[in-house]
VMD Tcl script that draws the C-alpha trace (Angstrom):
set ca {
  {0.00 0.00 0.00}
  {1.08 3.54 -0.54}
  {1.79 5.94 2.60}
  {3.25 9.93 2.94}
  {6.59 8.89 4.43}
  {8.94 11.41 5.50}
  {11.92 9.09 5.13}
  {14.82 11.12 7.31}
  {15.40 14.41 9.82}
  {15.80 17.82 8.77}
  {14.13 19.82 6.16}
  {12.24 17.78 3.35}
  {12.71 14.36 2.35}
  {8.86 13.58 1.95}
  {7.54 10.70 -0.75}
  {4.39 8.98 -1.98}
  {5.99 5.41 -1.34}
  {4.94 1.94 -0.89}
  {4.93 0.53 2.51}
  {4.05 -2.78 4.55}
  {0.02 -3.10 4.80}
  {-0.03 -2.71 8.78}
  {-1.94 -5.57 11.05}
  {-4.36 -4.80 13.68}
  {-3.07 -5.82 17.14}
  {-4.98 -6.39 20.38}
  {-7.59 -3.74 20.97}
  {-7.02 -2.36 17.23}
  {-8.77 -1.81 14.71}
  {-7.56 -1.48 11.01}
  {-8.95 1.52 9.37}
  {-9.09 2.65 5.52}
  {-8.66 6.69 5.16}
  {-11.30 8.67 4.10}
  {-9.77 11.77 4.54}
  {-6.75 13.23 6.76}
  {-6.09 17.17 7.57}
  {-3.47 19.21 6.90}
  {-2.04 21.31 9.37}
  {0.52 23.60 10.47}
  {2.12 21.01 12.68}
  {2.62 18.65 10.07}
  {4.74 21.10 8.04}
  {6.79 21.76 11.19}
  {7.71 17.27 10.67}
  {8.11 18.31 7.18}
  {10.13 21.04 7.86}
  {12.40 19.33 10.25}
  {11.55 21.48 13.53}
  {10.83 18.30 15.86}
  {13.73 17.05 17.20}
  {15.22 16.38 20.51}
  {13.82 18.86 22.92}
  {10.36 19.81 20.83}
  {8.40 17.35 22.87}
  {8.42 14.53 20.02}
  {10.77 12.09 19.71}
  {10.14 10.13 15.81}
  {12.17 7.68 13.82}
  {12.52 7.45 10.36}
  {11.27 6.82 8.13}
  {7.81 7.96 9.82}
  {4.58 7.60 8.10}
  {3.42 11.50 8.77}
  {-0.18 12.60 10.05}
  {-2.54 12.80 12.62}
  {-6.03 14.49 11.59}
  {-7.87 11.60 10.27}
  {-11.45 10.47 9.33}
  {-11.44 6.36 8.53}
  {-13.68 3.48 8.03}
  {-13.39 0.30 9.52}
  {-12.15 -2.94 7.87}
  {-10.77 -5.59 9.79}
  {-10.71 -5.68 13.61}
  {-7.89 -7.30 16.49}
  {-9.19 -9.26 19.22}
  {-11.21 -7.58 21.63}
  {-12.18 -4.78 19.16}
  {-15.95 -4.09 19.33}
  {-16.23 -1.20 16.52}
  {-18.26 -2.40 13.62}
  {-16.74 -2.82 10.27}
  {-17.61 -0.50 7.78}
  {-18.06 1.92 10.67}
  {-17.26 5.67 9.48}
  {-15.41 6.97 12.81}
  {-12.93 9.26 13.86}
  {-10.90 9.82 17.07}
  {-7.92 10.70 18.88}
  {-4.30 10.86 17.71}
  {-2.90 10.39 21.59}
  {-1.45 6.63 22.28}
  {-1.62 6.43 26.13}
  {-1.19 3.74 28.79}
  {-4.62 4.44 30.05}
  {-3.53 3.19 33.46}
  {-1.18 5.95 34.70}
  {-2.31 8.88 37.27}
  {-3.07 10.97 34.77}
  {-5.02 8.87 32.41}
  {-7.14 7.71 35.43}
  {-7.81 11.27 36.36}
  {-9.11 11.65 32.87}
  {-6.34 14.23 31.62}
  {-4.97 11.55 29.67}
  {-3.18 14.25 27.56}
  {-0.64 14.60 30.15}
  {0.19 11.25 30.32}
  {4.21 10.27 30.59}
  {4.52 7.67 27.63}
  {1.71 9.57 25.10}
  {2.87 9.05 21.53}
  {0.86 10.97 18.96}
  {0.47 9.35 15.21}
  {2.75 11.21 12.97}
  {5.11 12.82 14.87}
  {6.49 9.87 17.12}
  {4.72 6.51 15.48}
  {3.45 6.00 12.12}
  {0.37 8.07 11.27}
  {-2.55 8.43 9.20}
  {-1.55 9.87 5.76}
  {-1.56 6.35 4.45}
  {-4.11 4.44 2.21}
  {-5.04 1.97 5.40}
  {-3.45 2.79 9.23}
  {-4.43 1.39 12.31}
  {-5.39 2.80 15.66}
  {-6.57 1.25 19.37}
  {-10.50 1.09 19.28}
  {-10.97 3.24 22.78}
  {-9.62 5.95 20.51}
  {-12.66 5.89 18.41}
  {-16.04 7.49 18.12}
  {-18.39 6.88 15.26}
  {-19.71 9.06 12.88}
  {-23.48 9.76 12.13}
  {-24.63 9.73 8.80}
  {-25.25 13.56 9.26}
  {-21.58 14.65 9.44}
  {-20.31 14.72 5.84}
  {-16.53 13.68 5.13}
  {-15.26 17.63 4.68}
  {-16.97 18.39 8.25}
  {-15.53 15.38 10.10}
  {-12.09 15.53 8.66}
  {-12.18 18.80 11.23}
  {-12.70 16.14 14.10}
  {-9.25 16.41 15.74}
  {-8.69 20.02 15.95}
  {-12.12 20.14 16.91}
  {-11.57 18.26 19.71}
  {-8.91 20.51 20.64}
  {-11.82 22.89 20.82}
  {-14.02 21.41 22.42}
  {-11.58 20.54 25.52}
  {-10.81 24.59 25.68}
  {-14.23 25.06 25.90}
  {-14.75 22.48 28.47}
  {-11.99 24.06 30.36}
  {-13.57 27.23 30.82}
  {-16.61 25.94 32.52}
  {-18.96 28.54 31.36}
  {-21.52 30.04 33.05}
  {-25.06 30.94 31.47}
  {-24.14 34.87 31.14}
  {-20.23 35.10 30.89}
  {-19.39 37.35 28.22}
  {-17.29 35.57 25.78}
  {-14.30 36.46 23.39}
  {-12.02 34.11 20.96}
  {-8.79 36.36 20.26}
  {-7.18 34.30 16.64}
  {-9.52 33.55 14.34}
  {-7.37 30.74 12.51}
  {-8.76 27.21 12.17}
  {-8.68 26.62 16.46}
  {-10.29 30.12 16.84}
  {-12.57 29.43 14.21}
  {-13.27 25.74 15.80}
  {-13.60 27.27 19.16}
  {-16.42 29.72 17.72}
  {-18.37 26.33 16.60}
  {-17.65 24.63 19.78}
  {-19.03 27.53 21.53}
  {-22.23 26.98 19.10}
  {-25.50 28.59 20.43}
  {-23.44 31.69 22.78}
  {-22.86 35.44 21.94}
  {-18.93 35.46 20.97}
  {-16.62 38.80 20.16}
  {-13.29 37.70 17.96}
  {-10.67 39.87 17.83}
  {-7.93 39.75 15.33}
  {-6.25 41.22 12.80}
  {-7.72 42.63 9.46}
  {-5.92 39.84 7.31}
  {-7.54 37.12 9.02}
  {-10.76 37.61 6.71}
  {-13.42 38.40 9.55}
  {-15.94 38.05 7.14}
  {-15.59 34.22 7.63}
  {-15.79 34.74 11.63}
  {-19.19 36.54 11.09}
  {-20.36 33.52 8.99}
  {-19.52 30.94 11.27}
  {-21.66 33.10 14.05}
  {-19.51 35.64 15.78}
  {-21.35 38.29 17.62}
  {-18.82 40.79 16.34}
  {-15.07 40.57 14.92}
  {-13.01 43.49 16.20}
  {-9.92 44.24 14.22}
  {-9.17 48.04 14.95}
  {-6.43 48.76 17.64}
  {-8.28 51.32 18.98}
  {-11.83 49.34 19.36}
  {-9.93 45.90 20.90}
  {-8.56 48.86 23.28}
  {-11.81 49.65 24.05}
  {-13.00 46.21 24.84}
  {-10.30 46.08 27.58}
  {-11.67 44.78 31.19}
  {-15.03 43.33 29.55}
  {-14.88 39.82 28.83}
  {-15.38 36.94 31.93}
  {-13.70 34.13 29.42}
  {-10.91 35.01 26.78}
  {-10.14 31.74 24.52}
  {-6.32 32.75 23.12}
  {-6.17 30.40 20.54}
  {-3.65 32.73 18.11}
  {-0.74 31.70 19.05}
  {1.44 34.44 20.00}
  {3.18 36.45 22.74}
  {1.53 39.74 21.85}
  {-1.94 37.94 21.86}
  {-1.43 36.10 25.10}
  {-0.36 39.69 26.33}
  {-4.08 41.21 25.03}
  {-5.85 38.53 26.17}
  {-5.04 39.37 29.46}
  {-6.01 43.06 29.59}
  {-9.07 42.25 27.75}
  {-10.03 39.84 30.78}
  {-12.74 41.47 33.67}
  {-12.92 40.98 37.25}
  {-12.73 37.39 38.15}
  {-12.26 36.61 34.14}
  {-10.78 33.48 32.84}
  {-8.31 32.88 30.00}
  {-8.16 29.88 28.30}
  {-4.31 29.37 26.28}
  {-5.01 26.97 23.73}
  {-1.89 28.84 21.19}
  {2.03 28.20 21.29}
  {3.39 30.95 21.39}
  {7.26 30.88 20.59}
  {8.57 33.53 22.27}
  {7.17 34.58 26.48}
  {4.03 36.77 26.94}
  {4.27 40.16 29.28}
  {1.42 39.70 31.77}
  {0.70 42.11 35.38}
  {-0.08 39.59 38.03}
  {-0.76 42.46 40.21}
  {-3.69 42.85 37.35}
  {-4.80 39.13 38.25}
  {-4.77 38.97 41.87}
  {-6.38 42.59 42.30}
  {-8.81 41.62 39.71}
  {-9.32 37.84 40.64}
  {-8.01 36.39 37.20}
  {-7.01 32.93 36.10}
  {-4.89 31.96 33.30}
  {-5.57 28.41 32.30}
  {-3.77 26.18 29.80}
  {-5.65 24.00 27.81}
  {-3.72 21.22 26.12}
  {-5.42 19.44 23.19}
  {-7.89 16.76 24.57}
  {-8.61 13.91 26.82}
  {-9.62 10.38 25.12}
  {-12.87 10.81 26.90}
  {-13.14 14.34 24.89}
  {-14.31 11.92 22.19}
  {-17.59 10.70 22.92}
  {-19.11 14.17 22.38}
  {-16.84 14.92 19.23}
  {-19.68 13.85 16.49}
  {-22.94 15.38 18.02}
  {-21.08 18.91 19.24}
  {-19.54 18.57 14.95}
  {-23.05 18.12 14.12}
  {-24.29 21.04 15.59}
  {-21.91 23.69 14.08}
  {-22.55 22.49 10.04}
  {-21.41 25.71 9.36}
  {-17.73 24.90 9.95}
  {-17.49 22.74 6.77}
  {-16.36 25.45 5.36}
  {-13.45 26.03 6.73}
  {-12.12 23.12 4.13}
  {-10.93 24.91 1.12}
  {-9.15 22.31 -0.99}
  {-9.29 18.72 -1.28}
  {-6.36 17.34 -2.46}
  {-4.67 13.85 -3.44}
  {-2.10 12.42 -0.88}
  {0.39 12.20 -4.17}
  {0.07 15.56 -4.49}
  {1.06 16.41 -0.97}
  {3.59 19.43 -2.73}
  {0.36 21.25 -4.00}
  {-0.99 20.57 -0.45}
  {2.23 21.85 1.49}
  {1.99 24.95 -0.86}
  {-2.11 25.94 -0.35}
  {-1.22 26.28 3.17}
  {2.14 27.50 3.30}
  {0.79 29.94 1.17}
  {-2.28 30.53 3.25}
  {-4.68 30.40 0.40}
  {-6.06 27.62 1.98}
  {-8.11 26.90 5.51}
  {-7.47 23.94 5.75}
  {-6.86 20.85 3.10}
  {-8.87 17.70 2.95}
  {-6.24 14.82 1.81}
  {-7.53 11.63 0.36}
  {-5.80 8.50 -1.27}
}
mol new
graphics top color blue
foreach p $ca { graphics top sphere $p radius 0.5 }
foreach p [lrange $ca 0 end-1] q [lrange $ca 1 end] { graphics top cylinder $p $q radius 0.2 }
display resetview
């Protein structure tokens, strides 16, 4: 069978190559792709950023990918997922039996592997995950909405996080895919989004946003109002506005990475009452809500702009690169 294998470290070295059809083990199942996702921390495998130190630890040659919608084909012993089930599901491999796993924040979990960036992962014409990893699809979630499933989850978890209350006053700051996925997990509440002009806002408004603030001057004005910021853009600066834009006894949720250290008063948070929380993609339990909270935010389909051919994973790597895509369905 054919896989995307990124056959050594450093920069490049990415090909369309044939590779041993993979087995289900015990608690397994064997799953045929559907469609993957593209996203920006596959191009950082690509790209050769993930080394010793980045919290990843792969071997080559590494079958890349982790944002995957499959069906089922052929099950291990003591599987119980249907075959021909359309499912998706996490890309965490945990022991399921440490502290953390038992507490249910099996993200934190000492011996996690993730598919694609430390084991073989998903952008491959068949691939094979553990069945508690799973949920199953409704008919009602098409392919380009469920390929969205993993960073949804991501979502989702934030959201969870924040424990809202029936009136807080809520505000994504990074409208990007997570930002936008945080706006459809937060389906059905008034949200502000603030970001920058060349995030196209107009897409923000579509998927539901109260209001998309772009203007210096008007996030200035927004400063002290919000009881839950979601920072989901990534960066120092934003981390830094998040907090200001947080009122008494606010919350912030960091979902982003940012490279470089944010500037924060903690005078500000203990005068005020504040808490910054980190929210770190999702639990396995995360999963048995993924499908139903998908299906009620249809709008979010659209956040798929291209679907391309795994062959053609160049073209891919370019569309978002290049940021004229969203995001990029790949299929074999």
């Amino acid at each position: 069978m054919k896989a995307l294998v990124k056959t050594a470290p450093g920069p490049g070295g990415l090909e369309w190559a044939d590779v041993p059809e993979p087995r289900p083990a015990e608690g397994e199942v064997l799953l045929e792709l559907v469609a993957a996702g593209l996203c920006h921390t596959d191009l950082g495998m690509i790209n050769g950023d993930y080394g010793p130190g980045s919290g990843y630890a792969p071997s080559f040659p590494l079958v890349l990918g982790h944002e995957y919608t499959g069906r089922v084909v052929e099950t291990g012993p003591g599987a119980a997922v249907p075959v021909g089930s359309r499912v998706v599901g996490s890309a965490h491999l945990t022991c399921g039996a440490c502290a953390w796993c038992r507490r249910g924040r099996s993200m934190l979990c000492e011996s996690r592997k993730v598919l694609g960036l430390d084991v073989d992962g998903v952008f491959a014409e068949r691939f094979t995950v553990p069945a508690r990893n799973l949920a199953i699809l409704p008919p009602d979630v098409p392919d380009r909405l469920a390929v969205l499933a993993e960073p949804f989850a991501v979502a989702a978890h934030a959201v969870d996080v924040a424990r809202l209350g029936p009136g807080d006053d809520v505000c994504v700051i990074g409208p990007g895919t997570i930002g936008l996925l945080t706006l459809g997990a937060l389906a059905g509440r008034r949200v502000t989004v603030v970001g920058r002009a060349e995030d196209a806002p107009e897409r923000a408004m579509r998927l539901g946003a109260d209001a998309v603030v772009t203007a210096p001057d008007e996030v200035e004005a927004l400063y002290g109002r919000f009881d839950v910021v979601f920072e989901t853009a990534g960066s120092a600066s934003a981390v830094t506005t998040a907090t200001r834009l947080l009122g008494r006894g606010g919350r912030l949720i960091c979902v982003g990475l940012p490279a470089g250290q944010a500037r924060f008063s903690s005078a500000q948070l203990s005068w005020n009452e504040q808490t910054i929380v980190g929210s770190r993609a999702y639990d396995v339990s995360t999963w048995a809500c993924v499908p139903e909270r998908l299906a009620a935010a249809p709008g979010l389909e659209s956040i798929v702009t291209h679907t391309v051919h795994l062959s053609d994973h160049q073209r891919a790597l370019e569309l978002v690169e290049s940021r004229q895509a969203a995001k990029v369905l790949l299929h074999s």
